[in-house]
C-alpha positions in Angstrom: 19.9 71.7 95.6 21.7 74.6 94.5 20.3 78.0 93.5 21.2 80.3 90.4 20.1 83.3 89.8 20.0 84.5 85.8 20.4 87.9 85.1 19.6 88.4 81.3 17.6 90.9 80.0 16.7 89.0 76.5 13.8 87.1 77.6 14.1 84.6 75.4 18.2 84.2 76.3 17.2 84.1 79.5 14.9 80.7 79.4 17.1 79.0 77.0 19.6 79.6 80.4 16.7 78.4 82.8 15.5 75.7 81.0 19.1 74.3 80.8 20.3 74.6 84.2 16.4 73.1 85.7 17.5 70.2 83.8 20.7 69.8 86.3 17.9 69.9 89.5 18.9 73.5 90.7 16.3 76.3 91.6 16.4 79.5 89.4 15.5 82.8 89.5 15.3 84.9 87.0 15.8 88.9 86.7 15.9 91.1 83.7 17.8 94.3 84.7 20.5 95.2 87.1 17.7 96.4 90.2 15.6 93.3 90.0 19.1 91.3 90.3 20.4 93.4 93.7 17.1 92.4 95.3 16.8 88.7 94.5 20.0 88.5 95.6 19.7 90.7 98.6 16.7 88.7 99.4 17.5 85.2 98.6 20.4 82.7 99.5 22.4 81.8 96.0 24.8 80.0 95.4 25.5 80.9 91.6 24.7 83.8 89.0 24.9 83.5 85.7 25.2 87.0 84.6 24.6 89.2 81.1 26.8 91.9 80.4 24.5 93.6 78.6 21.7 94.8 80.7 19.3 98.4 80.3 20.3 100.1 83.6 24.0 99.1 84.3 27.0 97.1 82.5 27.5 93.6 83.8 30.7 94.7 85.3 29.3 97.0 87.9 26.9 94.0 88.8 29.5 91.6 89.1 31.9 93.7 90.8 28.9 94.5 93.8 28.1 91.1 93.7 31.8 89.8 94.6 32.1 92.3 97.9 28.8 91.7 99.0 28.6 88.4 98.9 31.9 86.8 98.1 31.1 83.1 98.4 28.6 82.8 95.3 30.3 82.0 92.1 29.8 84.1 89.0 29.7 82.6 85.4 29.6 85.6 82.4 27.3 84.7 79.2 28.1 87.3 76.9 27.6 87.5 73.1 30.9 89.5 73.3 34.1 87.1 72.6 37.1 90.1 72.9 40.1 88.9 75.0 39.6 92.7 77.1 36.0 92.0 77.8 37.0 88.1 79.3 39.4 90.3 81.2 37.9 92.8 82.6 34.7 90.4 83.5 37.5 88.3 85.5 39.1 91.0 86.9 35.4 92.2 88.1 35.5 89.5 90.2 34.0 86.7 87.4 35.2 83.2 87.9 34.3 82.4 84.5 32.9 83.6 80.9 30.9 81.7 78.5 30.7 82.7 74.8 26.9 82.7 73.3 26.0 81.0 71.3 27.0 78.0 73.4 25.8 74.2 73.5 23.1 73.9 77.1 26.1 71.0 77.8 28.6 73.4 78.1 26.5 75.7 80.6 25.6 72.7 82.8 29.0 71.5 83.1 30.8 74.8 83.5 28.5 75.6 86.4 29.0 71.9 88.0 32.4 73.1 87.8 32.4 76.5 90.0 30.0 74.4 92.3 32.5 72.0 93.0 35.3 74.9 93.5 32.5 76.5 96.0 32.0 72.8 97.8 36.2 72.2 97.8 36.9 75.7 99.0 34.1 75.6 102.0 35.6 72.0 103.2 38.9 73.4 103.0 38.3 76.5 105.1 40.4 76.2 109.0 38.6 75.2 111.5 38.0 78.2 114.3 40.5 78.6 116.9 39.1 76.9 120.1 37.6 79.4 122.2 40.1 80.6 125.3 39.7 78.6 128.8 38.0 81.3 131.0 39.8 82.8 133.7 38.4 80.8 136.3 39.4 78.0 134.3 43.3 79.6 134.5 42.7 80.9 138.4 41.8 80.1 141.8 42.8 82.1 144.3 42.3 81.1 147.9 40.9 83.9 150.0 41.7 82.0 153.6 45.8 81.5 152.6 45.8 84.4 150.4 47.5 81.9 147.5 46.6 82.1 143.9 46.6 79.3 142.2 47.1 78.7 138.4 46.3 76.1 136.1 50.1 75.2 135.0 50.6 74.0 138.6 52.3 77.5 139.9 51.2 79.3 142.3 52.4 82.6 144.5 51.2 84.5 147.9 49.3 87.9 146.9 49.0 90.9 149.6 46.0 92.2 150.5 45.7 94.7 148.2 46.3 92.1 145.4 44.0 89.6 146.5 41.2 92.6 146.9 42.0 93.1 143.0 42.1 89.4 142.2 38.7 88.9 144.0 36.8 92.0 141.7 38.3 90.3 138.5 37.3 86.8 139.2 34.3 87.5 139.8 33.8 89.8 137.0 33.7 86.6 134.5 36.4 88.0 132.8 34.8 91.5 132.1 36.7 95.0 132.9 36.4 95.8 136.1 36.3 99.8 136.4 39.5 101.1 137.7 37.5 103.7 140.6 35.3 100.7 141.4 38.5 98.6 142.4 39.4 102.1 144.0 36.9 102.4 146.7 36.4 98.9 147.1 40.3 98.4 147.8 40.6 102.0 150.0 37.2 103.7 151.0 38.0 106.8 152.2 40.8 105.9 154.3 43.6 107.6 152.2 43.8 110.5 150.1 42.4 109.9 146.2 46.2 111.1 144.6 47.6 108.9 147.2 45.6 105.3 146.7 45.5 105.9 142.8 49.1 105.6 142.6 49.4 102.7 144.7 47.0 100.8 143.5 48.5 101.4 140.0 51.9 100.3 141.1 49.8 97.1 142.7 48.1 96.6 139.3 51.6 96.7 137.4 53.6 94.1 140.2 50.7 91.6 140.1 50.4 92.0 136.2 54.4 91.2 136.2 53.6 88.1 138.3 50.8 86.8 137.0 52.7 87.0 133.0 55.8 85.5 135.1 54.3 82.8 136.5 52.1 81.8 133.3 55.2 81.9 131.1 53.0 84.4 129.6 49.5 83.2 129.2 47.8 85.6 131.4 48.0 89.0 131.3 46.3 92.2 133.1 45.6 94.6 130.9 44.1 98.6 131.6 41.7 99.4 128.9 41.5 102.6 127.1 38.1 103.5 129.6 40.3 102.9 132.6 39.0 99.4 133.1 41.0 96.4 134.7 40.6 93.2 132.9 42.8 89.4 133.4 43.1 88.4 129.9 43.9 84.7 128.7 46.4 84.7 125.8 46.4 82.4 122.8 49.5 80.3 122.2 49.4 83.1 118.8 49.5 85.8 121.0 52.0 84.7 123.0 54.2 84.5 120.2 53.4 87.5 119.1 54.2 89.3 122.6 57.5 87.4 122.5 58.4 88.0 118.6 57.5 91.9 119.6 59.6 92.4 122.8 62.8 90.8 121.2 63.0 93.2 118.0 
């Protein structure tokens, strides 16, 4: 059952509307200035307003025009007494999707707003599905400690070193969060070699296994430092793998 909110500040305009559209089985509300119209609609899920232009404490247009950004799903139908081409313009350029003349025949009304309903139903059923969500990591990974081999899901597979398969075990297990790049740090060295020294190498490790594992993947898995200096195996979309391509050629 849908819901239509009225905003008319001519009481008696306004239930020649209500009465018109109950008769079609949808739930109105009714508000007779611009305020009382932000908070129904802030407070209550619509599908349709039928709006005035004429109101005592703001022009249609600004209400129409807040109305569209804020919630840009619910249609908007215009009943003005005003008939000049600009006004039909503007209204539709406000963000309207249509304008009805008064006086008008209840007929009319009702069918105009089965109308935008329909658009509303058609363009909902026509939106894209979501992209399926990425395979995890571990989905993409398995990297056997005992043989020091890393398995991937497209049947390749390489030999990491120990300071790879130390990195490899902190992301895995990280369930495919960043992994701070000091944590892998100690964890990888200690104290066993000077802070300038291991920082270097272990950034030169990060960058050779990152070229493998985007090698071996034909470019579905990435490692990636983020801008707070974490370490993080990302899973690319077949989109963003495109993109990467369509980037490093130009």
């Amino acid at each position: 059952m849908p819901s239509i909110l009225i905003v008319d500040d001519d009481w008696y305009s306004s239930q020649y509307i209500r009465m018109a559209i109950q008769r079609s089985g949808a739930v109105t509300y009714t508000a007779k200035n611009a305020r009382e119209s932000v908070d129904i609609m802030r407070a209550t899920p619509l599908d349709l307003l039928a709006l005035d232009l004429a109101l005592p404490d703001a022009n249609g247009f600004e209400i129409c025009t807040w109305a569209r950004r804020h919630y840009p799903n619910i249609m908007i139908i215009v009943i003005s007494g005003y008939d000049a081409v600009e006004m039909k313009v503007q209204a539709l350029e406000s963000g309207a999707d249509d304008f009805l003349v008064k006086p008008f025949a209840p007929a009319e009304l009702v069918a105009r707003i089965h109308a935008l309903l329909r658009r509303k139903e058609r363009s909902s059923a026509e939106k894209p599905l979501p992209p399926a969500a990425a395979p995890s990591t571990s989905q993409m990974l398995r990297l056997d400690s005992a043989t020091s081999i890393l398995y991937l899901a497209n049947n390749a597979k390489f030999t990491v070193n120990s300071i790879e398969k130390h990195i490899l075990e902190m992301l895995l297990a990280s369930n495919s969060k960043p992994v701070p790049f000091d944590t892998i740090l100690q964890a990888v060295f200690g104290s066993n070699i000077a802070p300038a020294n291991s920082a270097r190498i272990l950034q030169d490790q990060l960058r050779s296994l990152g070229r493998k594992l985007a090698r071996e993947s034909q470019g579905s898995i990435r490692l990636y430092m983020t801008g707070n200096r974490g370490v993080i195996i990302r899973i690319q979309s077949p989109e963003e793998q495109f993109a990467a391509k369509d980037t490093s050629a130009t």
